[in-house]
C-alpha positions in Angstrom: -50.0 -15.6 -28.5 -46.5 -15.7 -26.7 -45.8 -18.3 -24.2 -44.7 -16.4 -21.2 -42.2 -17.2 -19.0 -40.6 -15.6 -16.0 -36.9 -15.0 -15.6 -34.3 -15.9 -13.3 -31.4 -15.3 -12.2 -28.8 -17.3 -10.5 -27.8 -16.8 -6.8 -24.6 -18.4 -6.2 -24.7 -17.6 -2.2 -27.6 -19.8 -1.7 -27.8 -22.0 -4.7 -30.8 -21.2 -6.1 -32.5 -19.0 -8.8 -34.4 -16.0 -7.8 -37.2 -14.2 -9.7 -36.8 -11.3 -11.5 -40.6 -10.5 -11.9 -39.8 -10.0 -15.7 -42.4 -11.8 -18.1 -40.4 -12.7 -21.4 -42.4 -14.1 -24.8 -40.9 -17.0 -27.1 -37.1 -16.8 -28.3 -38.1 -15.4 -31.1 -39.9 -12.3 -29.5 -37.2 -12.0 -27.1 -34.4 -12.0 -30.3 -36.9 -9.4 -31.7 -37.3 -7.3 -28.6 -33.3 -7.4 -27.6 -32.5 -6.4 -31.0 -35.0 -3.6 -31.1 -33.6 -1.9 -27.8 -30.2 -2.5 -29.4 -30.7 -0.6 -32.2 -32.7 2.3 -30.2 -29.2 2.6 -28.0 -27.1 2.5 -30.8 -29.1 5.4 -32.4 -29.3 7.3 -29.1 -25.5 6.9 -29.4 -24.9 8.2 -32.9 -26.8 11.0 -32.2 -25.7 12.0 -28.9 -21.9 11.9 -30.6 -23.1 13.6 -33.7 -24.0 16.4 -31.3 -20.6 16.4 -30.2 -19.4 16.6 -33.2 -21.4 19.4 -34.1 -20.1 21.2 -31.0 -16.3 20.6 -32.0 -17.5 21.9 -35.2 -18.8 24.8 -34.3 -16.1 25.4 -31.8 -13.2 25.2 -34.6 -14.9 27.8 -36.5 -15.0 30.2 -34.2 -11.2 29.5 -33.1 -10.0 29.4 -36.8 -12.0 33.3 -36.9 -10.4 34.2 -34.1 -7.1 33.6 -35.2 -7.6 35.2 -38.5 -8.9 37.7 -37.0 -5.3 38.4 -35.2 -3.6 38.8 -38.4 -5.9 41.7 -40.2 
């Protein structure tokens, strides 16, 4: 069972912390957890530039047909 505990963030304006109703477990889940939504972003990311690159791709093709295109 995780020992929960809220966060907080610091308000320098008043000197105090304020809640951020979030519930966070023991370090250990929270390591787990940040890693986790690290790894889903930087997977998101890969594949989001892979389409990209798969767009460029395609887009050369066509260009270098074109062009060959202009000498036949």
């Amino acid at each position: 069972m995780s020992e929960e505990k809220l966060a907080h963030k610091w308000n320098p304006k008043n000197g105090t912390h304020e809640d951020l109703g979030i519930k966070i477990g023991t370090p250990e889940e929270v390591f787990w957890t940040d890693a986790k939504r690290k790894l889903e972003n930087s997977i998101l990311m890969y594949t989001e530039s892979l389409k990209g690159d798969k767009l460029m791709l395609d887009l050369a093709n066509s260009r270098i047909e074109e062009e060959k295109a202009k000498f036949k």
